[in-house]
N, C-alpha and C positions, 0 to 999 in steps of 0.2 A: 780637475775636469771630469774624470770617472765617478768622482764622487757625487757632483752632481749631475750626468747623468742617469747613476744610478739613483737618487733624487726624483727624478724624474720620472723615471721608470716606476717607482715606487707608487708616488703620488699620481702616473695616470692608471695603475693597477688597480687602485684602491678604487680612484673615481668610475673605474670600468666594474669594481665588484659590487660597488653602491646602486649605480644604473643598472648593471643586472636582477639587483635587491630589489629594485624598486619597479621594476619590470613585471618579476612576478611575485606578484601579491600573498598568493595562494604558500608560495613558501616562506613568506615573512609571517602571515598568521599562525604556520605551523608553528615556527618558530618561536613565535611569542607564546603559543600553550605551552609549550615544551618549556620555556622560562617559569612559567605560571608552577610547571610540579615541581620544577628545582628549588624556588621559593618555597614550595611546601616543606621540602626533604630537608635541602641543605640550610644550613648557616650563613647567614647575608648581612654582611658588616655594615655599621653604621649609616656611613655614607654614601652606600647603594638605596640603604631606607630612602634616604632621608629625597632620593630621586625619585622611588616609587610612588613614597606618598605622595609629591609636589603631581608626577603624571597622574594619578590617581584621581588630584585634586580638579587639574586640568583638564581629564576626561570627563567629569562629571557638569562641571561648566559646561564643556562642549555639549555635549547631549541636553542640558538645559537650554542653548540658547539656538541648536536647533529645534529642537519641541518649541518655544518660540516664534520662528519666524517661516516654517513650513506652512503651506496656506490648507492642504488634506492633509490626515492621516496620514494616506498611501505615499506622500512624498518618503516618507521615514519608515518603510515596512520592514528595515532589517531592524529593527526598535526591540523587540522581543530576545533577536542574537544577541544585540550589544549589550543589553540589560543583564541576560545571564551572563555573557564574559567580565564585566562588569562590577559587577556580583562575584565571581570568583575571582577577580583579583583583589579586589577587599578582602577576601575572607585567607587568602595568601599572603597577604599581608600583615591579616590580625595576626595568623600562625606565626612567623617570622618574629614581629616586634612581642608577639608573648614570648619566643623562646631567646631574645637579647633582655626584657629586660627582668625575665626569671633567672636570667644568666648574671645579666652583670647590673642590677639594679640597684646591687651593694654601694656600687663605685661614685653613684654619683647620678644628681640629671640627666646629664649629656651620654647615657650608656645606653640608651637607642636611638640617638640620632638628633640634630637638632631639632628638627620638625616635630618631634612628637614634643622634648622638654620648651619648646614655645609655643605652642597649643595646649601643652599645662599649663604651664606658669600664668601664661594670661588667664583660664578659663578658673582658676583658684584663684590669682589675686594674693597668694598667702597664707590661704587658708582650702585647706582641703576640702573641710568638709562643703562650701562652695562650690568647688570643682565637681564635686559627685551631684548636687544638689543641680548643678546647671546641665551637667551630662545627663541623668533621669529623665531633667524638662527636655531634653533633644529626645532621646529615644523615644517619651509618652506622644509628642508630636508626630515623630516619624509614625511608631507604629501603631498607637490610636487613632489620628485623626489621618494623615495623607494617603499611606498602605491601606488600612482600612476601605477609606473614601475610595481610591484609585482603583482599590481588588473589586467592588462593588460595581462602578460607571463599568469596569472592562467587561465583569458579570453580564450585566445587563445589557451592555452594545453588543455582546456576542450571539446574547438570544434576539434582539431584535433586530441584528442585522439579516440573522437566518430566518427568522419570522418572513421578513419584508423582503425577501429574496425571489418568492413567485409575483408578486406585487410589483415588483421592480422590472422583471424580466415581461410583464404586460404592458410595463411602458413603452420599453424597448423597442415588441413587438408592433404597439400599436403605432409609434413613432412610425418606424418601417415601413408597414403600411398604410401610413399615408403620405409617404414620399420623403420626409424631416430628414431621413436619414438611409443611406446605402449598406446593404449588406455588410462590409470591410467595417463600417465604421458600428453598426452592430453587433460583431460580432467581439469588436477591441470593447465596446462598453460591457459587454455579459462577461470578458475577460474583467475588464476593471470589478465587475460587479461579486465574481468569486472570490479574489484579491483581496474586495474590501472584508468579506466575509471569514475567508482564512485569516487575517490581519489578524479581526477583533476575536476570534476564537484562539489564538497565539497569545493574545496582550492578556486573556482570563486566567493563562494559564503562567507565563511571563509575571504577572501578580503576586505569584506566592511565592516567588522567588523574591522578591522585595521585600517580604512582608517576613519570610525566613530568614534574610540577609540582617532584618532589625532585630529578632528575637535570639540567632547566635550572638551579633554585636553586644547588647546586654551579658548574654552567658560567658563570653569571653572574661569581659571587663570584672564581673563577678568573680572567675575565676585567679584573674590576676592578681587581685585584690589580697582576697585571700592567702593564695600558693605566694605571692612574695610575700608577705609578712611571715611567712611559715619559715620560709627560706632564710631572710636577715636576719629572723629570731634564733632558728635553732643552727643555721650551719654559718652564717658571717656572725656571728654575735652578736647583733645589731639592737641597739633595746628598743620597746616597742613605738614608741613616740619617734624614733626619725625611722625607723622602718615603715610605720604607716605614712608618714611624711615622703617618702620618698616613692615608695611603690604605689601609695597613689595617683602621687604627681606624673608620673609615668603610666599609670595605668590610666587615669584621667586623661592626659594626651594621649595616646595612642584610640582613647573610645572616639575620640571628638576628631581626630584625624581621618577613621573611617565612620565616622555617623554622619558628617558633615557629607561628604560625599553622598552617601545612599541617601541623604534627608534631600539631594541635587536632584537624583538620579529618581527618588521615589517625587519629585512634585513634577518631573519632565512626563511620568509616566500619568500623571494625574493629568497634566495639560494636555497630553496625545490622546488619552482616550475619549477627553469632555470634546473636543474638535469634531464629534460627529456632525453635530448641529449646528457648527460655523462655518461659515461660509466667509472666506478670507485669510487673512493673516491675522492672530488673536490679538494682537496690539488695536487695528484696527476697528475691527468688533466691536471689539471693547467699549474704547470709545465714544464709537457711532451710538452705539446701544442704551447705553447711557446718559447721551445726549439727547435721546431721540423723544424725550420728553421734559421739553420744558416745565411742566407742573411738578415733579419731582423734584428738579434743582432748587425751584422756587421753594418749596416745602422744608427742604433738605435749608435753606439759607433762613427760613423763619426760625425752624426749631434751633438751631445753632446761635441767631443773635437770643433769642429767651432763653440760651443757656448758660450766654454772656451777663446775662443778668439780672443770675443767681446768686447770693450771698455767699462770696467763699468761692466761687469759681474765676479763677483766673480770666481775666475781660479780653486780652487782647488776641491770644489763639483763637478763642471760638469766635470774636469780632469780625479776624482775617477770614477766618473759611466762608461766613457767612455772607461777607462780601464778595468774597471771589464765586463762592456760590451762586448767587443773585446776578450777578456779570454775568455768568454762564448761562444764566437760565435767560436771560434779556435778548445774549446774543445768537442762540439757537432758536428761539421764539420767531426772530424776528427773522433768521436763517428759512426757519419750514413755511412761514406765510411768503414769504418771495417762490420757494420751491412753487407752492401750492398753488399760486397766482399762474406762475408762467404756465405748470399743469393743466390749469382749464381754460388758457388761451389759447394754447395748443389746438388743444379738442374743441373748442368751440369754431376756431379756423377751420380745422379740419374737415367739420359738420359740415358748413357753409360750403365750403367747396364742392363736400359730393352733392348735395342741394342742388345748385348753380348747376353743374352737369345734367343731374336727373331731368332739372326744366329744358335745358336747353335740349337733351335727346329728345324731350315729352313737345317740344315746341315744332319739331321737325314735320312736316306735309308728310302725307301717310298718301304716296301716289299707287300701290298695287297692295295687296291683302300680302301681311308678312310673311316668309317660311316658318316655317314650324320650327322651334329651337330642338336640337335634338337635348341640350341640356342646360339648366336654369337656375340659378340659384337666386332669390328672392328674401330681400333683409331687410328688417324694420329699419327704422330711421333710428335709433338707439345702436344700431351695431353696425351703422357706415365705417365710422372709424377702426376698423376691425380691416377696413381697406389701404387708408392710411397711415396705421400705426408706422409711428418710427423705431418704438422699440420691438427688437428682436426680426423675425421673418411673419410681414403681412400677407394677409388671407389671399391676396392673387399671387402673390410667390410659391405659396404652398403648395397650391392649388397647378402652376406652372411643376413643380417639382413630381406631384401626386401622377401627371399627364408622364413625365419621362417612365415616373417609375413601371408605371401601368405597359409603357412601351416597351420597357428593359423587360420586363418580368414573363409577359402575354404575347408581345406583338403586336397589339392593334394600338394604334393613336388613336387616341379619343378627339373629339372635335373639338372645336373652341367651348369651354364651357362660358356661359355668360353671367354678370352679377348684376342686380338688378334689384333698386329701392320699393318698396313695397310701402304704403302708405295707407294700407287695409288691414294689415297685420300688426300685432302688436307691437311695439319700438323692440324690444327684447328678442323677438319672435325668427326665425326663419321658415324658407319653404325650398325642398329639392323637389324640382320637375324633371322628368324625361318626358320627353315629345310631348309638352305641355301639361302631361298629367302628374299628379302631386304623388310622389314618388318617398317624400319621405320628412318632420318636420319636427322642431324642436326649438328650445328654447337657449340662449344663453346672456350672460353677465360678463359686462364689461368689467374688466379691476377686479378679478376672482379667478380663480381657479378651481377647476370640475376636481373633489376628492374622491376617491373610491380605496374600500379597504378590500386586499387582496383576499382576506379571510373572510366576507362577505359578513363580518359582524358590523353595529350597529358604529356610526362614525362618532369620537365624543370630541366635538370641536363645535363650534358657534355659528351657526350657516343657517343655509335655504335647503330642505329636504327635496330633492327632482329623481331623476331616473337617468342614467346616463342611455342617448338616443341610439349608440349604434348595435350596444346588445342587450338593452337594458336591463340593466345594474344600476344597484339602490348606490345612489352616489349624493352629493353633498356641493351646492356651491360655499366658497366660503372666501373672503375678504384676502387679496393677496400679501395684506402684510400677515396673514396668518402660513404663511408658505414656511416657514420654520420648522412651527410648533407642530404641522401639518409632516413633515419629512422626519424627523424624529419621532415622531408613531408611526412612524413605516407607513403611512398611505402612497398610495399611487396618486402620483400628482398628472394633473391634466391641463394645458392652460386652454384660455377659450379660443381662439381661431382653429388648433389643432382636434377640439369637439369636433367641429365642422366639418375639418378635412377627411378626419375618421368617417363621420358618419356617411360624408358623401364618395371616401372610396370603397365603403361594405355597400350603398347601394348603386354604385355603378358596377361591382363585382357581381351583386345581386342582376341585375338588369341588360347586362353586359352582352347577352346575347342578339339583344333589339338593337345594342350599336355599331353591332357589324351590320353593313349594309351591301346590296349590292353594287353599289357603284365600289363602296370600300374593297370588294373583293376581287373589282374590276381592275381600284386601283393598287394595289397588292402583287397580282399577277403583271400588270403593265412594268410594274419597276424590277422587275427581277431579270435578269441578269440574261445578257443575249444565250451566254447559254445553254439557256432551258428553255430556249424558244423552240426546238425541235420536239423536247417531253411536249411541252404546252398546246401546242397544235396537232398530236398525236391522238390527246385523250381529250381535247375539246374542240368540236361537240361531238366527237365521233365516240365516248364512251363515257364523257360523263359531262355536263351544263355547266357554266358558272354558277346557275342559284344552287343545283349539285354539290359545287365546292363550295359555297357561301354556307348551305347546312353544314356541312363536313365538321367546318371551323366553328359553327356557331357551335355544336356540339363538343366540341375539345375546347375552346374558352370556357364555354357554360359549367365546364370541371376541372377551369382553372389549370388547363394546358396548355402550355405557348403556344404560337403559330407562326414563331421566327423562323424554324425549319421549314421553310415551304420548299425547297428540292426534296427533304426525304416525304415531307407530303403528298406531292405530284407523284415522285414513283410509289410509293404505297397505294396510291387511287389507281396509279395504272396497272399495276399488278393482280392487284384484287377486280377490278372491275372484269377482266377477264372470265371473270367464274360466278360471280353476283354483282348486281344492280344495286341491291338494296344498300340505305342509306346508313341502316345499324351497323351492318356486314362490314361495310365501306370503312365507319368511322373506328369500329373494333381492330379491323388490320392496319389502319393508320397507327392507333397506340403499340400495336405490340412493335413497328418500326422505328417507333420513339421513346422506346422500354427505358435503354440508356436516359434520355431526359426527366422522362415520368420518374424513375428509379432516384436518381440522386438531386432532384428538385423535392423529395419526399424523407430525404435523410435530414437527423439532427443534428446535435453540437457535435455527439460523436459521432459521426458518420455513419451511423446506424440506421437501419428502417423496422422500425417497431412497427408492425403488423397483429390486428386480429384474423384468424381465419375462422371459417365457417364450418360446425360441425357436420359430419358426415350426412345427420339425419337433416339436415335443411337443405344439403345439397340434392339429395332425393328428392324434398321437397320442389326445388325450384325445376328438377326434372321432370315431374309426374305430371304438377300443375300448369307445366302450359300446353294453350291448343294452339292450333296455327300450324302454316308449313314452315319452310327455314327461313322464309323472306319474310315471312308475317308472323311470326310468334308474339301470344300474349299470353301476362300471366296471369291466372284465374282464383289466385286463394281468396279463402271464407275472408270475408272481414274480421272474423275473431283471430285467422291465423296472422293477419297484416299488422294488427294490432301488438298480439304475442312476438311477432319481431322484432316490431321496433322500438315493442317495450325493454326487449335484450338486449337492443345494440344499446339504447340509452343509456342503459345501467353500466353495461362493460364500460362506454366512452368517459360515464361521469366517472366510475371508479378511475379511469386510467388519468385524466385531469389532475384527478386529486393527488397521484404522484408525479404531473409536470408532463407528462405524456400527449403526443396527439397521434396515434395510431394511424397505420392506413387499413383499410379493411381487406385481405386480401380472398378471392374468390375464386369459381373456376371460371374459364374462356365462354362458356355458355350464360353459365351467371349472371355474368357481372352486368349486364344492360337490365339484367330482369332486377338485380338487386337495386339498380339505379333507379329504377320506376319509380321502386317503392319509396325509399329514402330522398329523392329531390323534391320530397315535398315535408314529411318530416322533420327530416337532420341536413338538410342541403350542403352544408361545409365538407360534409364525409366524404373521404378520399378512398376511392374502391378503386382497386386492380383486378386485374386477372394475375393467373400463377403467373402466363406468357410475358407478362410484361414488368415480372419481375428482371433485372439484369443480372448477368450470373455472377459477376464481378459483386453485386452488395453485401454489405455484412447485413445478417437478417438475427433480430430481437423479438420473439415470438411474446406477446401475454398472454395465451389463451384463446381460445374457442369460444364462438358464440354459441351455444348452444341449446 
């Protein structure tokens, strides 16, 4: 009974040390390195070999049939670790079985293990010189063609991932702004996006380590080679016909024990790095890819039966492929004319539909002269379907998404915008109105996607040469099945309902000030919050109007300042109004209230605010030249001097572009309205501060002075 208690005891110890093992991780991999040098040091009996290699064997499957069935790169990004631990347990190995079977290689086969004398025997057949003859063809494989191949693709996905990294980060952006996409989920994609880029700069490197693991494996096997024969010869006395019989039988198995592996291990690494340009699981791909032109198969099954019947060429192999060929290519044929068919009955339903609408609105009695649209969008008959596309997110969703974000971002809700068939313009054609005037216009392709190369070189892909509408840039439409070959040269991809959204949230941002209204600012103040009914009756009308506050805001949207904070709004107009009227005065002491907002709505990935400031001598400047009392200052420079500014800010901004930068300008308190004059007609994007309404809280990244 004690006995098995202690039994007991025993066996829930063990099982308690294993769950602990297996708990933490971090000390079993130590662990395992720590194994890895003792294999170097000590001597490791047969039939630990003969365990190593088999794990060996089964790690290397393993990592092959992950690189397989991963659908990104990034699923597999510890790829690079396991490859080098990988790598060094083969070469632990090598060491190991070189010093059993320089040791005991006299004895017999079976003196390093069974694993290695069955991977000789087989791979010789009897005959040595075989076994060396088939080893060679493995290594020449390995590291001519796959190492090679693999160090190369990794090469080059590392530069073109980095390349395509400003390009990429424009998508992001432009997504953002116009609604596709939430900040959170922006900022996890520029995560994913450095990820993918570290990845493939690891796998270039991760390379030569495969391509080293083939080139020692070779020097080993040479060395075994040799150093046993030296050995049976001159200290077992071995004569030299079963000394080379024997040492290379073993030498032979132990190369093809670990070449086999790294030949696993070097095509997993070839299959992860080609994966930049597929999109799926590689099986799939494959496949599809393949399939995806019946006039190949058909070709592929002609050439094959005329090769059946060639004189001297066996009838029935090339007969079968030819047929299964021909099958293939009939039943995929007939696979893409069904796709195709349902495709443009789709779209042609779809047409129909918004048609049918358009009459029935255009049919309607027109009893009073309409309101004015505050906003309008206007589509040929060619890009209705852009309304009801079923794939992906259609143009009134985006458009619904573009309104939140504007709300999230600004504060103001935009009005309904309206969409509306145009039968003047051309089918491709659109038109952006504000308050019925044409605000902004362009053109787009259905089944295409807008390219643009972030390096502003020339695009080498097969398309329609355009201008992308919302800052335009030399961009490129081009056929969506070229969306591939298109992301593998690192272009910026664009698809077309998301042209639109962009173009139409740069010019509602542009315009944005015409769409605050006063009723808008009516309704604004109405919805807030009982209260602030005491501020709001305090300072209106007794110290300042609503159309007062209606400038206020029009002047902080118009520079892309919220206006969600309306309580520190109100009391910063009630404060300041005290001491000035004026509406610059007014709007200046609101931002330095809203320092905190401005300040960190202004910082980037690293929470930094990169600022230009203004040199001393232009600060004099903007002092000397203006006339005016403090309510009414204007500024008076030459036109040569307007000119000399804003040819400086251009310069510093484009340099600062060119390293990913988008600077805020920072000024003094007097400044900065004067500096604003100048540049909202210029560079309007530009972000001016004052020092005041820097936060003292920010980390501040200076570039330099305009000077």
């Amino acid at each position: 009974m004690n006995m098995e208690n202690s039994i007991e005891n025993n066996s829930s110890g063990f099982n308690f040390n294993i769950q602990s093992l297996l708990k933490h991780t971090d000390l079993a991999f130590a662990l395992g390195i720590i194994l890895i040098m003792v294999i170097l040091i000590m001597p490791v009996p047969s039939i630990l070999m003969d365990l190593f290699f088999s794990m060996s064997i089964t790690l290397s499957v393993l990592i092959l049939m992950t690189s397989l069935f991963i659908v990104k790169p990034l699923e597999f990004s510890t790829f690079p670790t396991v490859l080098l631990i990988s790598t060094i347990i083969r070469l632990a190995l090598n060491v190991a079985s070189t010093r059993l079977i320089l040791s005991n290689g006299h004895n017999g086969a079976a003196a390093a293990g069974q694993v290695i004398e069955a991977f000789g025997e087989f791979a010789m057949g009897g005959n040595f010189i075989i076994g060396i003859i088939v080893f060679a063809i493995l290594v020449i494989v390995n590291f001519v063609v796959i190492t090679k191949g693999s160090g190369r693709i990794a090469e080059v996905s590392a530069r073109f991932s980095l390349d395509a990294m400003p390009g990429k980060q424009m998508a992001i952006d432009a997504d953002l702004s116009a609604g596709l996409i939430d900040e959170s989920t922006a900022k996890s994609r520029r995560k994913e996006l450095e990820n993918e880029s570290n990845f493939f700069g690891s796998m270039d490197g991760a390379a030569k380590f495969v391509r080293g693991d083939a080139i020692a494996g070779l020097l080993i096997t040479f060395i075994n080679i040799i150093g046993g024969i030296l050995i049976g010869c001159l200290q077992h006395g071995m004569d030299i016909t079963n000394a080379v019989q024997s040492y290379t039988l073993l030498t032979v198995g132990d190369g093809l024990v670990t070449q086999i592996p790294a030949l696993l291990v070097s095509l997993a690494a070839g299959l992860l790095v080609s994966k930049g340009g597929v999109e799926g699981k590689t099986d799939k791909a494959l496949f599809g890819q393949l399939s995806a032109y019946p006039a190949a198969l058909g070709m592929s099954s002609f050439l094959s039966a005329s090769l059946a019947l060639l004189p001297g060429i066996p009838l029935f192999p090339f007969l079968a492929i030819s047929v299964l060929s021909g099958l293939g290519s009939w039943f995929t044929k007939k696979k893409h004319a069904s796709v195709i068919e349902e495709t443009e009955r789709k779209s042609q339903e779809s047409s129909q539909k918004s048609l049918k609408e358009a009459q029935t609105k255009s049919s309607e009695q027109i009893i009073k002269p309409p309101p004015v649209e505050t906003i309008r969008i206007e589509l040929g008959l060619g890009l209705l379907p852009l309304v009801h596309q079923d794939q992906g997110v259609n143009l009134t969703d985006q458009i619904k998404i573009l309104r939140q974000t504007l709300a999230s971002e600004l504060g103001i809700i935009l009005p309904a915008i309206r969409l509306q068939d145009n039968m003047q313009i051309g089918s491709q054609e659109y038109i952006i109105r504000i308050k019925e005037m044409e605000a902004g216009k362009g053109q787009l392709r259905l089944n295409h996607i807008l390219v643009l190369d972030p390096q502003g070189q020339p695009i080498t892909l097969g398309g329609e040469q355009t201008i992308e509408p919302s800052f335009g840039l030399k961009a490129m439409w081009v056929p969506e099945k070229s969306r591939r070959e298109a992301e593998v040269k690192g272009y910026t991809l664009v698809d077309t309902s998301t042209v639109l959204t962009t173009h139409l949230s740069e010019i509602v941002k542009d315009n944005i000030i015409e769409l605050l209204s006063y009723s808008d600012t009516q309704s604004i103040l109405d919805n807030m919050s009982d209260v602030y009914k005491k501020l709001l009756n305090d300072i209106i009308p007794g110290q300042i109007t609503i159309g007062g506050i209606q400038r206020v805001l029009q002047n902080l949207i118009g520079e892309r300042v919220s206006i969600r904070d309306m309580p520190t709004i109100l009391e910063a107009i009630a404060e300041i109004c005290m001491f000035s009227r004026n509406l610059t005065n007014i709007t200046e002491h609101v931002r330095q209230r809203l320092s905190r907002q401005i300040t960190f709505s202004n910082l980037n990935d690293s929470n930094e605010l990169v600022i230009f400031t203004l040199s001393s001598q232009w600060e004099q400047n903007f002092i000397e030249y203006v006339v005016g009392d403090m309510d009414n200052r204007q500024l008076a420079f030459p036109p040569s001097m307007v000119q000399d500014f804003v040819s400086k800010i251009k310069q510093s901004y484009d340099r600062a572009i060119l390293i990913g930068e988008n600077p805020v300008l920072v000024t003094s308190q007097s400044a900065r309205p004067l500096v604003r004059s100048i540049l909202e007609r210029a560079r309007p994007n530009t972000i001016i501060m004052s020092q005041t309404e820097v936060h003292q809280k920010a980390k501040i990244r200076s570039l330099g002075s305009i000077s």
